[in-house]
C-alpha positions, -999 to 999 in steps of 0.1 A, spaced: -337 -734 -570 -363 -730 -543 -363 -712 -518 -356 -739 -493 -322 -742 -512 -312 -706 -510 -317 -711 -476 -289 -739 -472 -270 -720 -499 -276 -690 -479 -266 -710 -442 -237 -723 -456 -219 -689 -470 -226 -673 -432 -212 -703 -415 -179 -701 -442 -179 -666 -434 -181 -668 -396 -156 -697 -393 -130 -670 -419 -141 -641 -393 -130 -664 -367 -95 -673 -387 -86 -638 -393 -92 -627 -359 -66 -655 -344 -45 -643 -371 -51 -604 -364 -46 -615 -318 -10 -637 -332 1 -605 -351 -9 -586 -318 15 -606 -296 42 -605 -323 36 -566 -323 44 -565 -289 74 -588 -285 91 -568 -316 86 -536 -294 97 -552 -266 128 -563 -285 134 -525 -300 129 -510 -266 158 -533 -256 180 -530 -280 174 -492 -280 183 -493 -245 216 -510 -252 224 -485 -278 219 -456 -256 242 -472 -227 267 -478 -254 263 -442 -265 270 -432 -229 300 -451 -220 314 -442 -252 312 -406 -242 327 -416 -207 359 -435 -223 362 -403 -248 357 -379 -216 380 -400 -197 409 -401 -225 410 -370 -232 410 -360 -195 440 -387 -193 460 -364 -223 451 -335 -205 469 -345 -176 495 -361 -196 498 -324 -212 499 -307 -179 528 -328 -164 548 -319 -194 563 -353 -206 568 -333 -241 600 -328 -233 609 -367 -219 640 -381 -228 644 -418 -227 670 -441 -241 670 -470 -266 676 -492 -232 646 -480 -208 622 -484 -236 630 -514 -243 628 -524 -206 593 -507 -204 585 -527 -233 596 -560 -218 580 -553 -190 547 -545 -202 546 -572 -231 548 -594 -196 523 -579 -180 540 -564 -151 554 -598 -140 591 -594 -140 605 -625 -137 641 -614 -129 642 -586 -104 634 -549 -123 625 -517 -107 614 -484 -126 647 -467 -105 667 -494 -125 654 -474 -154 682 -443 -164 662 -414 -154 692 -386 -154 686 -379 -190 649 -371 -180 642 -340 -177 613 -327 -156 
């Protein structure tokens, strides 16, 4: 081989190298944006699991505040009927719309004792 040849040989590996240099660093600049979408993506969701966290702690404040209350009234000792549960029942399995005329005074409250 002369010298002339290892030249061209010589041209040809820096020009294969180059053009590899310049593949991997579109590669490296693709991971790059990838990188930062995924942390984008994790900073998100991390955000959504802290406001779930939070509101779970407010519902969990808030009920037991509710039992609390529900404690300090003193329904422990609440005596209904077979009849006003079952009207309680009907009307909350409808929502609250009564379709016939009912009233919670229609409900027997002189077994209740407050």
């Amino acid at each position: 081989m002369t010298v002339y040849e290892n030249m061209l040989l010589l041209e040809e590996r820096v020009k294969k190298a180059a053009a590899y240099m310049k593949r991997l660093r579109a590669e490296n600049d693709a991971l790059r944006r990838d990188i930062k979408l995924i942390t984008a993506h994790n900073e998100e969701l991390q955000a959504y699991v802290d406001n779930y966290k939070e509101d779970e702690e407010r519902i969990s404040k808030s009920i037991e505040t509710s039992l609390e209350t529900l404690n300090d009234v003193g329904l422990d000792n609440l005596e209904l009927s077979v009849d006003d549960l079952e009207a309680a029942e009907q009307f909350s399995a409808i929502g609250g719309d009564v379709t016939e005329e009912m009233d919670i005074s229609d409900m027997e409250m002189e077994d209740i004792d407050l």
